[in-house]
C-alpha positions as CSV (number, residue, x, y, z in Angstrom):
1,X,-40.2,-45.1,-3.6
2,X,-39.1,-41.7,-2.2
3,X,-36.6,-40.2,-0.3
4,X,-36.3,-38.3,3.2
5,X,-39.2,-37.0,5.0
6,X,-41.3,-33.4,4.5
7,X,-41.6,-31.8,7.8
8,X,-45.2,-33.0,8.2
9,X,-44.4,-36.6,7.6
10,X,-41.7,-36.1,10.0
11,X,-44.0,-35.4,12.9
12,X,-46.4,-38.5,11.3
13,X,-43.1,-40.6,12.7
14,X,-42.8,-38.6,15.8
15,X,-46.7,-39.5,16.5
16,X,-46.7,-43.0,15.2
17,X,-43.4,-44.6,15.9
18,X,-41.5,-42.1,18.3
19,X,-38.5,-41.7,16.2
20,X,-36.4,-38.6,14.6
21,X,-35.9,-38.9,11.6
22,X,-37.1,-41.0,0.8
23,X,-37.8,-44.2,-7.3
24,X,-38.6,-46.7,-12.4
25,X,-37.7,-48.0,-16.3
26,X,-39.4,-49.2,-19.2
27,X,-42.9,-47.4,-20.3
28,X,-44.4,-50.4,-20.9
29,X,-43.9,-53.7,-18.1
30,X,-44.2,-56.8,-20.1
31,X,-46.6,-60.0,-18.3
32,X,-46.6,-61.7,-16.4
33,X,-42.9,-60.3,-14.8
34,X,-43.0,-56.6,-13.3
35,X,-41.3,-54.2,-15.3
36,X,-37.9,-53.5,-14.4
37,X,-39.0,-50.8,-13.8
38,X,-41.3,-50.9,-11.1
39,X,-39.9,-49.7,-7.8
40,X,-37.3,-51.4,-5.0
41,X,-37.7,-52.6,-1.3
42,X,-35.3,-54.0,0.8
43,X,-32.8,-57.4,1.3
44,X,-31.5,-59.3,4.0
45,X,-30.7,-63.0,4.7
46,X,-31.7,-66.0,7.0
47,X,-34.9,-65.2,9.2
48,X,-33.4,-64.7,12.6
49,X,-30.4,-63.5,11.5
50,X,-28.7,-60.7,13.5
51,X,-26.0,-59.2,10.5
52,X,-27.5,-61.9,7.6
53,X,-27.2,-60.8,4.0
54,X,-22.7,-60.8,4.0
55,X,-22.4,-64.4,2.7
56,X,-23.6,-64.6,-1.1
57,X,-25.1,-67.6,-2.0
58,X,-23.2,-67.8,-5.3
59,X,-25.0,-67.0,-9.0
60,X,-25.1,-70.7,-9.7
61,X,-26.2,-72.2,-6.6
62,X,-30.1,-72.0,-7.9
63,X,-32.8,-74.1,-6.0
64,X,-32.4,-78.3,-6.4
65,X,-35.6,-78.2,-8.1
66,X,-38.6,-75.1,-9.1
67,X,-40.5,-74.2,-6.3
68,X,-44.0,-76.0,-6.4
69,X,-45.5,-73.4,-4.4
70,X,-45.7,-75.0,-1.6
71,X,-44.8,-73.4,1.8
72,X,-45.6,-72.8,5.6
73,X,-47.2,-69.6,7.1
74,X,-45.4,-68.2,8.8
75,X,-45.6,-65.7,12.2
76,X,-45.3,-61.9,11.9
77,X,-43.9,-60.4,15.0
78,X,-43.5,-57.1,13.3
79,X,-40.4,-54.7,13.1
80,X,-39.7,-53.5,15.9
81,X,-39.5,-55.8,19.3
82,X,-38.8,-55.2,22.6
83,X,-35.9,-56.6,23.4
84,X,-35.7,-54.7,26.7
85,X,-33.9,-52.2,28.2
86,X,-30.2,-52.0,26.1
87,X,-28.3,-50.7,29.3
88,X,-28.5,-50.1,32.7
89,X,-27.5,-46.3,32.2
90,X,-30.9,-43.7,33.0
91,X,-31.8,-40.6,33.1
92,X,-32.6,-39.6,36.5
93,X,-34.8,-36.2,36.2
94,X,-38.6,-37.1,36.3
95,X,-39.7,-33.5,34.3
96,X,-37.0,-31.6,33.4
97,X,-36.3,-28.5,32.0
98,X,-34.7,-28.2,28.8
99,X,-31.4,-27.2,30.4
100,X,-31.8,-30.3,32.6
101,X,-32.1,-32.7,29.4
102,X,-28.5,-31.0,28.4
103,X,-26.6,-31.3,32.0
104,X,-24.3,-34.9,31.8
105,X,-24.6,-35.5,36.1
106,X,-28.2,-35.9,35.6
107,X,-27.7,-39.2,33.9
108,X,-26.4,-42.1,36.1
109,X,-23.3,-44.2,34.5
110,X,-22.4,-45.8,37.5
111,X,-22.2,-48.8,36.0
112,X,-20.7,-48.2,32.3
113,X,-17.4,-49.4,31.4
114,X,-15.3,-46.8,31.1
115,X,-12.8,-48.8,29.7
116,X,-14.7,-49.7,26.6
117,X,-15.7,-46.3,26.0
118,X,-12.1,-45.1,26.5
119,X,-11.6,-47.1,23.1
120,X,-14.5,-45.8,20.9
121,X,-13.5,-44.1,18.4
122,X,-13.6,-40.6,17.7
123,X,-15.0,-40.5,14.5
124,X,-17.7,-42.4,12.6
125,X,-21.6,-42.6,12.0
126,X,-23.7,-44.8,14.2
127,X,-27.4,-45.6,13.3
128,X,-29.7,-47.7,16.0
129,X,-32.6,-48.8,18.1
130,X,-34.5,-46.9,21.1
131,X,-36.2,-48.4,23.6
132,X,-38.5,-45.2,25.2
133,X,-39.7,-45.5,28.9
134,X,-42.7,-43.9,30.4
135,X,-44.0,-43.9,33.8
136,X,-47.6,-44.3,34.2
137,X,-49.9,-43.2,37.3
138,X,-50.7,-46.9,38.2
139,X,-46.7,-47.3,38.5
140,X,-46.4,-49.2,35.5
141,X,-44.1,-48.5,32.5
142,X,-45.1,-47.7,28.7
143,X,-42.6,-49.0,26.4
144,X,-42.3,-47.7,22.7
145,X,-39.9,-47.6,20.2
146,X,-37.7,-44.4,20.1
147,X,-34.5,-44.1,18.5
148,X,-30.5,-43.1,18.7
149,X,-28.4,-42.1,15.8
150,X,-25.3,-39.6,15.9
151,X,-22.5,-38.6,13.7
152,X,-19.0,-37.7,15.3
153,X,-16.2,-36.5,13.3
154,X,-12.6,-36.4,14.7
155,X,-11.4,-33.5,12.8
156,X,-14.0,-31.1,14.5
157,X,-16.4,-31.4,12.0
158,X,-20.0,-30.5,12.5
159,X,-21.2,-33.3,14.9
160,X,-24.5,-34.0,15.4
161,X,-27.1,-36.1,17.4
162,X,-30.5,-37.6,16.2
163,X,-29.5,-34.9,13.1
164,X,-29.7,-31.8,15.3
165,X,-26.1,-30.1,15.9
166,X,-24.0,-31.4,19.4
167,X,-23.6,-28.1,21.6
168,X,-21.6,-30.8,24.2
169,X,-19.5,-33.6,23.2
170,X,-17.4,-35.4,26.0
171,X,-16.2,-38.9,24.5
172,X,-12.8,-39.2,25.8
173,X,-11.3,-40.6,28.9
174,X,-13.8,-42.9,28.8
175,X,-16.7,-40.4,29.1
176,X,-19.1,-40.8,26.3
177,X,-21.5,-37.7,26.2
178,X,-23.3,-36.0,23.3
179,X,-26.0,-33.3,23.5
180,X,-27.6,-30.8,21.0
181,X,-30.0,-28.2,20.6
182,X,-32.3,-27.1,17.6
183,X,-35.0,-24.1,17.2
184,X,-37.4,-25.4,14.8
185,X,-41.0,-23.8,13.6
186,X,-42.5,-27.0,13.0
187,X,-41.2,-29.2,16.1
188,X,-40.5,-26.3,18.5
189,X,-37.4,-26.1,21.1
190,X,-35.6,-29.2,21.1
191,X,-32.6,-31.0,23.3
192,X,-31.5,-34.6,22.4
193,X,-28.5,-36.1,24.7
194,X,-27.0,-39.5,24.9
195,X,-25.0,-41.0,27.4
196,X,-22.9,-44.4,25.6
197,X,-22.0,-47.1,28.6
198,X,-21.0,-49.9,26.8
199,X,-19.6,-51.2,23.7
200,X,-20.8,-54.9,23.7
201,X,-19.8,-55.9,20.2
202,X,-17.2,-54.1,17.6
203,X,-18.8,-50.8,16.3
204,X,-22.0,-51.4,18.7
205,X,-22.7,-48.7,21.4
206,X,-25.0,-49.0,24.2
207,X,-26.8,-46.2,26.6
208,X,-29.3,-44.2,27.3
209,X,-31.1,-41.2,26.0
210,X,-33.5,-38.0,27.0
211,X,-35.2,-35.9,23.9
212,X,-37.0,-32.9,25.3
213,X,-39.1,-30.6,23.6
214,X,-40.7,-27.3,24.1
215,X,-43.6,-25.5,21.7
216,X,-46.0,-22.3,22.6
217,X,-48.6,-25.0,22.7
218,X,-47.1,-27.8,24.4
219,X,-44.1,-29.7,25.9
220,X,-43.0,-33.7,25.5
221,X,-39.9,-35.2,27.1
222,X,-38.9,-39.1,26.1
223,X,-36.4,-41.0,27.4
224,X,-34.7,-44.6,27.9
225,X,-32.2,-46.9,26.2
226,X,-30.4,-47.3,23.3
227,X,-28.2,-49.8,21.1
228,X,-26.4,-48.0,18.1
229,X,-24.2,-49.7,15.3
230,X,-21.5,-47.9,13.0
231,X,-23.6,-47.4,9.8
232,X,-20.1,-48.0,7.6
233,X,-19.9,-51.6,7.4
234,X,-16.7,-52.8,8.2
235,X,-15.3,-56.2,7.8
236,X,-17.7,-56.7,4.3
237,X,-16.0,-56.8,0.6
238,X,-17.0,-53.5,-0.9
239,X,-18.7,-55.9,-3.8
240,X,-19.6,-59.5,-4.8
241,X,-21.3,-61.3,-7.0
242,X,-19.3,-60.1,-10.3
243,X,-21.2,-56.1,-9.2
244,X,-18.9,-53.8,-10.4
245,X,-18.9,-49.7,-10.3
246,X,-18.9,-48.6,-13.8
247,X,-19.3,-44.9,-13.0
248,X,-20.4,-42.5,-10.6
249,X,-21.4,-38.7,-11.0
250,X,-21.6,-36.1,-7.9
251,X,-25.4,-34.7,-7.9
252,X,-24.9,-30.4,-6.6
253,X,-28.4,-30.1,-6.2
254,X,-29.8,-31.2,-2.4
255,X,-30.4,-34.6,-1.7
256,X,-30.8,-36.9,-4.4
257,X,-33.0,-39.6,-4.1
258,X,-34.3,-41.4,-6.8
259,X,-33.6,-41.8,-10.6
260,X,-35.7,-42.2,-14.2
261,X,-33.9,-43.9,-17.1
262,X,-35.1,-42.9,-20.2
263,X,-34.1,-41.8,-24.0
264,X,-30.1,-42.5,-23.2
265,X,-30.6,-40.2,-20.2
266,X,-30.8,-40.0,-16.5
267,X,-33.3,-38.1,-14.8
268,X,-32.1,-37.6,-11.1
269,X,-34.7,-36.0,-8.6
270,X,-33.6,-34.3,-5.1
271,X,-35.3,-32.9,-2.2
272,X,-33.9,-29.8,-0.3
273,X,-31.6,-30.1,2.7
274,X,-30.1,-28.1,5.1
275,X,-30.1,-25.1,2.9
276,X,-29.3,-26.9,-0.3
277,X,-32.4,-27.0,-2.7
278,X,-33.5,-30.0,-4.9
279,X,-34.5,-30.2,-8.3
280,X,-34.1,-32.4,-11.2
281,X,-30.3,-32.9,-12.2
282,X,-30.0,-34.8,-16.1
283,X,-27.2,-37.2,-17.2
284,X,-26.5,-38.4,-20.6
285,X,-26.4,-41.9,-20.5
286,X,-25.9,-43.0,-23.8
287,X,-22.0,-44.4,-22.9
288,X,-23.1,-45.7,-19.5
289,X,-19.6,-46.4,-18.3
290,X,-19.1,-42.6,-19.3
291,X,-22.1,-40.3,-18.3
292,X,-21.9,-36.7,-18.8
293,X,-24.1,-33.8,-16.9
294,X,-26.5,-31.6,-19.2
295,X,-28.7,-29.7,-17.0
296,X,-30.5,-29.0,-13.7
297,X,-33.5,-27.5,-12.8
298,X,-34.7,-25.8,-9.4
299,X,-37.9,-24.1,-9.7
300,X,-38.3,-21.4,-6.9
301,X,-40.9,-22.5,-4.1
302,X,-40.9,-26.2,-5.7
303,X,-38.0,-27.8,-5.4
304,X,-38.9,-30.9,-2.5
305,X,-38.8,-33.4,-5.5
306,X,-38.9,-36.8,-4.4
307,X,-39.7,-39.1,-7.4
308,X,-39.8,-39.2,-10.8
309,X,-40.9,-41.7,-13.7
310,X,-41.8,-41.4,-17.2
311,X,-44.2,-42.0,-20.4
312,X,-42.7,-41.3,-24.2
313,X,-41.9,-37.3,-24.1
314,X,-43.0,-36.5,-20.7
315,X,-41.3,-36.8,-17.5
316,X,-43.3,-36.5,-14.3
317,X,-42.0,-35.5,-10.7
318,X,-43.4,-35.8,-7.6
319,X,-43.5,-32.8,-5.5
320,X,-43.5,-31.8,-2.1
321,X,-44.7,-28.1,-2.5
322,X,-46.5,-28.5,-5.9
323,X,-48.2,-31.3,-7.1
324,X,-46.8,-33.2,-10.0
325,X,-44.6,-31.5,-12.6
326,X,-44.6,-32.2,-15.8
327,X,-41.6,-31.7,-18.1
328,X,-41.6,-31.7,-21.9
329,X,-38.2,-34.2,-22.6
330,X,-38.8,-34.2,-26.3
331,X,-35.4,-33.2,-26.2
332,X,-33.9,-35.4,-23.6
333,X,-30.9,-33.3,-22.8
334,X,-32.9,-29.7,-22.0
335,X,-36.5,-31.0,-20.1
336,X,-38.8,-27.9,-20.7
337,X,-41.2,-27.5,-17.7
338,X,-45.3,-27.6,-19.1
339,X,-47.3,-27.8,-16.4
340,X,-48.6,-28.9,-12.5
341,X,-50.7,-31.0,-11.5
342,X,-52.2,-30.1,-7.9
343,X,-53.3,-32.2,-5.4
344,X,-55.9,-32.1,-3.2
345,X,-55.7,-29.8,0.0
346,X,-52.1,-29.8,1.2
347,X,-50.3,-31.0,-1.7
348,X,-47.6,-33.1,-1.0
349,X,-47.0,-35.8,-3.5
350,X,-44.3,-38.0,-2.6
351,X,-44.4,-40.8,-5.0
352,X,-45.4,-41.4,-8.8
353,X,-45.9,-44.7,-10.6
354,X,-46.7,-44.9,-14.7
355,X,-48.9,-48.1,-15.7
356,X,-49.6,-48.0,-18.9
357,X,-51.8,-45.0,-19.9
358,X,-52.1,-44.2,-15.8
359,X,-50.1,-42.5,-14.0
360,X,-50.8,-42.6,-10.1
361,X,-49.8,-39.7,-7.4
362,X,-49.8,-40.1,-3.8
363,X,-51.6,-37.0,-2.2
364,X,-50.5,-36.6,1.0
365,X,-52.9,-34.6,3.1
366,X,-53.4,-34.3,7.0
367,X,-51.3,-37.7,7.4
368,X,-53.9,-39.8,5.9
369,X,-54.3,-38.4,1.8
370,X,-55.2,-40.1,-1.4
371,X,-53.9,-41.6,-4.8
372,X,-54.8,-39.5,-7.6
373,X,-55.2,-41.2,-11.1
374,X,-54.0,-40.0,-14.6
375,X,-55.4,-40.9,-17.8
376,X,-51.9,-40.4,-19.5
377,X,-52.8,-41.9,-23.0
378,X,-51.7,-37.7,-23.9
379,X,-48.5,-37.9,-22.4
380,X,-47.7,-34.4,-21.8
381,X,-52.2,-33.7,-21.3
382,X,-52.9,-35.6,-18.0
383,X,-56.8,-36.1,-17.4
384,X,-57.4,-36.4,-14.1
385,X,-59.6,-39.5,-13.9
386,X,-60.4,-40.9,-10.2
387,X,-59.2,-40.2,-6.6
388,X,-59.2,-43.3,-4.6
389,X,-59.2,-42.4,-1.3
390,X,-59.5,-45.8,1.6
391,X,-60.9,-45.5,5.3
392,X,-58.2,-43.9,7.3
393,X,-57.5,-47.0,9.3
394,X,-55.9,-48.3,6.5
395,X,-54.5,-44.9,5.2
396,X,-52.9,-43.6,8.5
397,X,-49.7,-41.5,6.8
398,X,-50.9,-41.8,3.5
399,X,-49.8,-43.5,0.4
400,X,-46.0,-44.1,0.7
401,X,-45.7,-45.8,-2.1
402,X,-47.5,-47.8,-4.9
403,X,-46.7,-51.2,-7.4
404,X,-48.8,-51.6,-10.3
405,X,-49.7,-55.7,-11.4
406,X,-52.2,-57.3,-13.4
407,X,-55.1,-54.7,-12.5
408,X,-54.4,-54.2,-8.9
409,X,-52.7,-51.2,-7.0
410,X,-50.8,-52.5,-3.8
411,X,-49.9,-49.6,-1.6
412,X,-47.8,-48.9,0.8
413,X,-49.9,-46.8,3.2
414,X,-46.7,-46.1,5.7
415,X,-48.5,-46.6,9.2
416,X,-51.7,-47.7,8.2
417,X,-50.1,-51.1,6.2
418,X,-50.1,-52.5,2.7
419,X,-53.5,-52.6,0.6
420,X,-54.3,-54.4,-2.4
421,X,-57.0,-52.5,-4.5
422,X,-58.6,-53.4,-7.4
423,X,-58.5,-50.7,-10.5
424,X,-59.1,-52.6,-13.4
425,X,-62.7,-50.3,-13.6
426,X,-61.8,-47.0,-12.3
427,X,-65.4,-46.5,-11.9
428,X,-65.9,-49.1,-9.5
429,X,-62.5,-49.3,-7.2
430,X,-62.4,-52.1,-5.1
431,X,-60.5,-52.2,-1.6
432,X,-59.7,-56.5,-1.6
433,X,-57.6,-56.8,0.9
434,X,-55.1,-55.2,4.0
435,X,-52.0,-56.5,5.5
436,X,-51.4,-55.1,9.0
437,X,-47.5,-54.6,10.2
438,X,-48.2,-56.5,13.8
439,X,-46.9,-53.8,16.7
440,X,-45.4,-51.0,17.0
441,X,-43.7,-49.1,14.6
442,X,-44.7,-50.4,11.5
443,X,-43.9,-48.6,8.2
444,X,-44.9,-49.9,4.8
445,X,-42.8,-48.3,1.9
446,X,-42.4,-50.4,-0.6
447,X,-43.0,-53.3,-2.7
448,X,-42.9,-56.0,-6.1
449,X,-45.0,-58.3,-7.1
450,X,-44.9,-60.9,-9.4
451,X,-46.3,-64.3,-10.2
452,X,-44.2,-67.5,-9.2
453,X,-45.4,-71.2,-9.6
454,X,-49.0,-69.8,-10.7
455,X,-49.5,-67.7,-7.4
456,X,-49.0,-63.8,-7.0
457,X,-46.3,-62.9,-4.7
458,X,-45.3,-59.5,-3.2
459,X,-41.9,-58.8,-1.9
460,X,-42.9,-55.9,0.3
461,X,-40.8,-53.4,2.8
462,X,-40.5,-51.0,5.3
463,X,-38.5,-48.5,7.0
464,X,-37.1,-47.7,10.2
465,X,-35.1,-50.8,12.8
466,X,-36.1,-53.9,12.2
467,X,-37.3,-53.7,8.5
468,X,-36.8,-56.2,6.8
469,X,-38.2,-58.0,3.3
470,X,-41.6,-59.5,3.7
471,X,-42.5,-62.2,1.5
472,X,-46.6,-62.3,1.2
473,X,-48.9,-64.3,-0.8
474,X,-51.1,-62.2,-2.0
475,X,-53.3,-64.8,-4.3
476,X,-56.4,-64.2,-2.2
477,X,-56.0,-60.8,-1.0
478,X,-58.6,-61.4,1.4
479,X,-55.8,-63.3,3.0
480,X,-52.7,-62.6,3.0
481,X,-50.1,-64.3,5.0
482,X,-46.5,-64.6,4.9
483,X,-44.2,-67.0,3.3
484,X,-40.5,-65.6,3.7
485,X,-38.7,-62.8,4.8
486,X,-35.0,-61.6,4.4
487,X,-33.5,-59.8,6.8
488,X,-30.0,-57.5,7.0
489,X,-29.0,-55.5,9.6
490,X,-31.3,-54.3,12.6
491,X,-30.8,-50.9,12.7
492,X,-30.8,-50.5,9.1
493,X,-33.8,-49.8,6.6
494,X,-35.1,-50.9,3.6
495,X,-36.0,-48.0,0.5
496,X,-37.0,-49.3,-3.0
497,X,-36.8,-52.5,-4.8
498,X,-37.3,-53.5,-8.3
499,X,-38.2,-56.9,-9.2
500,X,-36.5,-58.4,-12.6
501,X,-37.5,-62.2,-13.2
502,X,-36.0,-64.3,-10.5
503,X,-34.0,-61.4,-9.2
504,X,-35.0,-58.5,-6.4
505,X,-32.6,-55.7,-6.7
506,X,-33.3,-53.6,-3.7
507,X,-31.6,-50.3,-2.6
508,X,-31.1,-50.9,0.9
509,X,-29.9,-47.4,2.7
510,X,-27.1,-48.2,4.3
511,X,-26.7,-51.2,3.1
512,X,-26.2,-50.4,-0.6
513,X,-27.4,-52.2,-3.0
514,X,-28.7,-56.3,-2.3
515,X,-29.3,-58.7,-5.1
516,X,-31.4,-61.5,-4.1
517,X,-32.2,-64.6,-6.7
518,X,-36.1,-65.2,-5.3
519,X,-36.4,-68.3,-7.7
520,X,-37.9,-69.8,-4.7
521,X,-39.6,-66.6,-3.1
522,X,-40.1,-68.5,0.6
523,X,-36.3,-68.6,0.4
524,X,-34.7,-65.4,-0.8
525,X,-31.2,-66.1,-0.9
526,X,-28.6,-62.9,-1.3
527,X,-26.4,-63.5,-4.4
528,X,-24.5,-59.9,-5.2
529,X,-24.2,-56.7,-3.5
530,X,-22.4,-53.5,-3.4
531,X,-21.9,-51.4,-0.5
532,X,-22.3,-47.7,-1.8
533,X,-22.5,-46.3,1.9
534,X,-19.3,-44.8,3.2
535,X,-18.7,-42.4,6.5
536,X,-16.2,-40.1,4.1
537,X,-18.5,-39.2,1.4
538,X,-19.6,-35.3,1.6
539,X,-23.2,-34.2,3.4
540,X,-23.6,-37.5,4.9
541,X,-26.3,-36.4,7.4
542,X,-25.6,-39.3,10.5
543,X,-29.4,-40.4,10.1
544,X,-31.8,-43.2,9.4
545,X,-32.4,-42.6,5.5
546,X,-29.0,-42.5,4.0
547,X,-27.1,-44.8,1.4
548,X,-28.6,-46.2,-1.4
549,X,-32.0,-44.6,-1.8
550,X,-33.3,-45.2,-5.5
551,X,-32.7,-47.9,-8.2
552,X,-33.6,-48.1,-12.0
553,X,-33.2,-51.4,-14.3
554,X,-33.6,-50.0,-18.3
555,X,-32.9,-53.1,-19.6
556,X,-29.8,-52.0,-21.0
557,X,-27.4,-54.2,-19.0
558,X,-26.9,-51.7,-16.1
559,X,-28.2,-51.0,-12.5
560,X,-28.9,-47.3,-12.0
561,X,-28.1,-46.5,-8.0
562,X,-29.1,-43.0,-6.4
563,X,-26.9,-42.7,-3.5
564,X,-28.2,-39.8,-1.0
565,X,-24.5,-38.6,-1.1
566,X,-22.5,-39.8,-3.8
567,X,-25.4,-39.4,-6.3
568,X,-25.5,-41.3,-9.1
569,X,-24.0,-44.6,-9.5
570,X,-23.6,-46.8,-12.4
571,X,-23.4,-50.9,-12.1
572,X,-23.1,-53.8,-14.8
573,X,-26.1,-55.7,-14.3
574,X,-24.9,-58.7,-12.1
């Protein structure tokens, strides 16, 4: 329910998945439905599907009859799958030197088709899969997931490759060549080059890739194959389903990624980026189609804010450097900071979720951490009232995300999988059940959950390629199995979803937004969508986690959007 990644959950996805690399309503969620509330995940189409999720089903065209809850179980192969190698392009230098990662002859493209690179074009963002190669000292190969994204601008704008800046960029005369390289404290020295070779399908580049890196302590170099797709999606009506664009408002400060609709206003939070600093930006709301900026804040040395939610007078944000902050919006216009509320150890809180009179906090700390719990029945007085802290094979990366239902906590413990806890006695929390992402590069982030033909059914997410929507019954969590799934575009991830009756709203990175009516959950069927994500729109960053990012249903008729570049976007409620 967050947005992009603090440096030390950007090496947890180095470690764990190999790959360079971020939101609520009502106070009170009536039963047996989620609250509107109650965070987003992500969309798709037909299982199987390689670009699913364009056709709409229609708004009408409802199941013949109520699902009985009846369905088949159904295999999990996880996210990511080999697929093997994407092209026959390789780097040819066993251990080189950084300068050696940079040089284009160390990369054989005998056999690309100069041709089709001849024809890319020279602008446009491309977001994909990695396939990494590693020999071992039996001969064999290690296979893992890695990654390729890169931005390229035709107007000499700032390039960039895997989000660190192109130093070399040779894609003309059907020579496609991109290398750049970053000093950073946290990952060290680092040089990231790709070599395209092919362009089997519209927008679609293939090649290969090195990524080497250099540290006082240590050194790394990964390499292998790639398949990258143009993250604009082209040949897709901006909109369908009756989902309009009512209005839209720039954010100024950093990254926004996710939104709180409360008291006729909007409560934007943003993390820093590139120099920019986040904070907390507020909209009047009260004329939806006509929103109007009152403040921002940006506290010095707190200002990674990545999530934010509500009880009554107080607003709570989730952050990075601090803890929780807690903001006096007793006048909704002018937020009046009271207090923080530290973590434990390293305090990185990423998300925060208001049930009731709880309010919960991922604590993220040494990439495992802890949900914190609130007693909130003072608003703007939290009492800390339990830490729930699980075994760290079910915590690895911490607590991504949480839903709240019916007495149970379900988190999304990123690599470690999704839990179902019991906290109806705080005294006595109960750990009931774990769903395991099969493979590699799992990442649970989000979820809903709700109750359909008398059994509890979560609609649960992840990020990085091959997300997709899960559809679990989690009845028994002692075993959980899945029902349905959803799927949109490989290379593109999933972020937060809310669920609202028989509809899933779920804002879907580059994607944009994805209505799906779940009526019958083991077949989620896509029935509106709007495609916020465009190449043109100022500090888009060419990576993994951009688009629609957060997603808010007041129950005032309208769908509340945080864009990562465009900010805040207003929909009717389709």
């Amino acid at each position: 329910m967050t947005s992009p990644l603090r440096p030390g959950w950007a090496l947890l996805s180095a470690l764990t998945l190999l790959l360079s690399a971020t939101t609520g309503c009502d106070d009170d969620p009536p039963p047996p439905v989620p609250d509107a509330g109650q965070h987003p995940t992500d969309s798709g189409t037909d299982a199987g599907s390689e670009d699913a999720g364009t056709e709409d089903a229609g708004t009408d065209a409802g199941p013949e009859a109520p699902w009985d809850g009846g369905y088949t179980v159904l295999d999990d192969p996880g996210d990511w799958i080999d697929r093997g190698a994407f092209s026959a392009c390789r780097f040819t230098v066993e251990n080189p030197s950084l300068e050696a990662c940079a040089d284009p002859a160390n990369f054989d493209m005998s056999s690309c088709n100069a041709d089709q690179l001849a024809a890319v074009e020279q602008h446009g963002i491309y977001v994909g899969d990695g396939r990494s190669e590693r020999l071992l000292a039996d001969g064999g190969t290690s296979v893992t997931p890695g990654s390729a994204a890169f931005q390229l601008f035709a107007d000499g704008g700032p390039d960039k490759v895997m989000g660190i800046p192109v130093t070399t960029r040779m894609t003309t005369g059907g020579t496609f060549f991109l290398s750049g390289r970053q000093s950073n404290p946290y990952t060290g020295e680092r040089v990231v080059s790709v070599a395209g070779c092919e362009t089997p399908r519209p927008d679609v580049i293939t090649g290969c890739y090195v990524r080497c890196t250099e540290t006082p302590r240590s050194s790394s170099r990964s390499m292998g194959t790639f398949e990258a797709e143009r993250a604009e999606r082209r040949g897709e009506a901006e909109s369908s389903g009756g989902m309009q664009l009512v209005a839209e408002y720039f954010v100024d400060l950093g990254v926004p990624v996710d939104v709180y609709v409360t008291q006729g206003h909007a409560y934007v939070v943003s993390t820093d980026e590139a120099g920019r600093f986040g904070g907390l930006t507020v909209f009047d709301v009260s004329d939806p189609a006509h929103p109007f900026f009152k403040t921002s804040i940006s506290l010095p040395g707190d200002s990674y804010w990545n999530g934010v939610w509500a009880k009554g007078d107080a607003l709570y944000v989730a952050s990075a450097d601090t803890g929780v902050s807690v903001f006096d919006i007793s006048n909704p216009g002018s937020p009046e900071f009271v207090l923080t509320l530290p973590g434990n150890g390293y305090t990185n809180v990423h998300t925060v979720l208001v049930d009731g009179d709880r309010l919960y906090a991922s604590d993220i700390t040494d990439f495992v951490g802890s949900t914190r719990v609130y007693d909130i029945s003072t608003p703007l007085a939290p009492v800390l009232r339990q830490v729930i802290t699980l075994p760290e094979m079910y915590s690895l990366g911490g607590p991504h995300d949480f839903f709240a239902y019916e007495g149970r906590l379900y988190i999304s413990n990123a690599s470690g999988g999704y839990s179902i806890v019991d906290v109806s006695d705080l005294e006595n929390v109960q750990h009931l059940g774990q769903y395991f992402y099969p493979g590699f590069g799992g990442f649970a982030h989000h979820s809903a959950v709700g109750t359909f033909a008398g059994r509890t059914i979560a609609f649960e997410g992840g990020e990085f390629p091959g997300s997709h929507l899960r559809v679990l019954d989690v009845t028994d969590p002692a075993s959980i199995v899945k029902i349905g799934e959803h799927r949109m575009r490989y290379s593109t991830s999933i972020h937060n979803m809310i669920l609202k009756g028989e509809r899933l709203y779920v804002a879907w990175y580059h994607e944009g937004v994805r209505v799906l009516d779940v009526a019958n959950p083991t077949q989620p069927r896509q029935v509106a969508h709007f495609n916020t994500f465009r190449e043109t729109d100022p500090h888009r960053a060419g990576g993994a986690f951009e688009g629609a990012i957060g997603i808010r249903l007041p129950g005032d008729g309208y769908v509340y959007v945080v864009d990562t570049s465009r900010g805040l976007l207003i929909f009717n409620e389709p």
